[in-house]
C-alpha positions as CSV (number, residue, x, y, z in Angstrom):
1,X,0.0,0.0,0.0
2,X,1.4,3.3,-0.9
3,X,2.1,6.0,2.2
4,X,-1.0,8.4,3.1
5,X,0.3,12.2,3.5
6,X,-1.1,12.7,7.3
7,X,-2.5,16.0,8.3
8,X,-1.8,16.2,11.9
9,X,-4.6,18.8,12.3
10,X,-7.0,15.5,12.3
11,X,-4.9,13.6,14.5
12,X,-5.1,16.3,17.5
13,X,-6.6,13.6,19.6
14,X,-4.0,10.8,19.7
15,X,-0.3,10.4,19.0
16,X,0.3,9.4,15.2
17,X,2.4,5.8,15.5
18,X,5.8,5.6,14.2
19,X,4.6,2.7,11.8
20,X,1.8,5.1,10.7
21,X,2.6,3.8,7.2
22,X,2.5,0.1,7.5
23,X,0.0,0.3,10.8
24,X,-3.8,-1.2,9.3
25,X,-5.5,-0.3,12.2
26,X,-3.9,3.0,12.3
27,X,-4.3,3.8,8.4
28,X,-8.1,2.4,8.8
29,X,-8.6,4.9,11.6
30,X,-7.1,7.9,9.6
31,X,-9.4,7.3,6.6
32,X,-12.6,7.3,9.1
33,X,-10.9,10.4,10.4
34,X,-10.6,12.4,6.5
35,X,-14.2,11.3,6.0
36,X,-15.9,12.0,9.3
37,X,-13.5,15.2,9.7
38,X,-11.5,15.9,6.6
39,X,-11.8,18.4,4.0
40,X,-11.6,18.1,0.5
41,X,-8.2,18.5,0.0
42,X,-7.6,15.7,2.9
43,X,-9.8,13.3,0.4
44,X,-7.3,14.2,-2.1
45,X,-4.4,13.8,-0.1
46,X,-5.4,10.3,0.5
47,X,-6.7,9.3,-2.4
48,X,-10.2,7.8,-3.7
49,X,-8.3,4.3,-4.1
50,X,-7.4,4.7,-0.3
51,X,-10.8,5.3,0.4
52,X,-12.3,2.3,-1.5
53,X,-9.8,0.0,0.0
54,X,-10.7,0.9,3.5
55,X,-14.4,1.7,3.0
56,X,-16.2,-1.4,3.2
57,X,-14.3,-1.7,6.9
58,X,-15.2,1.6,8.3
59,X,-18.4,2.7,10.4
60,X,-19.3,5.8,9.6
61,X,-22.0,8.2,10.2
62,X,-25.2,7.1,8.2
63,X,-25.2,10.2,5.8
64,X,-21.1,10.0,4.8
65,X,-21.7,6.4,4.7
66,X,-24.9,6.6,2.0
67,X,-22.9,9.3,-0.1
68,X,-19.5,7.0,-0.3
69,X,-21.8,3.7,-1.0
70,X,-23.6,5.9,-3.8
71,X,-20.7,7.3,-5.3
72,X,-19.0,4.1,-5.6
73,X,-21.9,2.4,-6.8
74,X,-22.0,5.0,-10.2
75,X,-21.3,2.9,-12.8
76,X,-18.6,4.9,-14.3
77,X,-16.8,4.8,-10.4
78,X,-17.2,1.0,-10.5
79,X,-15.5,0.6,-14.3
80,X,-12.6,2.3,-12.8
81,X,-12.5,0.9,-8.7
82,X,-14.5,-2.0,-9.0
83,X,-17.4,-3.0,-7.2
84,X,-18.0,-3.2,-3.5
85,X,-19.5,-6.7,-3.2
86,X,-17.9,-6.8,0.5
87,X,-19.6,-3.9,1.7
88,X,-22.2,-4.4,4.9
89,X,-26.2,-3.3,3.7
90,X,-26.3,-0.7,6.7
91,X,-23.7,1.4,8.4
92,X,-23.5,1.4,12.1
């Protein structure tokens, strides 16, 4: 997996690891942290391939849950990220 730039502005709460990079639970954490807290420019820091990777693990809020599920449901988002087969019916 290629290394997430980390904006410690979202991480004010906790001390980032120094295996940030090759930490799952960590990097999981961070990408619920860009979505539930992040701007736009975090999503682009991370990137959308980031974000697919680690969305069907997250919980998220029910609203940025429904908005990631239907964006990478589009049909043209699928053709190009593939389809999210493992992701759970309903957030929690």
């Amino acid at each position: 997996m290629k290394p997430i730039p980390i904006n410690e502005k979202l991480v004010w709460d906790t001390d980032i690891p120094p295996d940030a990079q090759t930490n799952e639970a960590f990097r999981k954490w961070y990408v619920k942290r860009v979505l539930t807290h992040g701007t736009a420019a975090d999503i682009r820091a991370i990137g959308i391939e980031t974000i697919r990777h680690y969305f069907p693990h997250l919980y998220l809020p029910a609203d940025i849950y429904d908005f990631w599920l239907w964006y990478f449901n589009e049909p043209s988002v699928q053709k190009r990220y593939g389809n999210l087969n493992a992701v759970p019916e309903t957030a929690s």
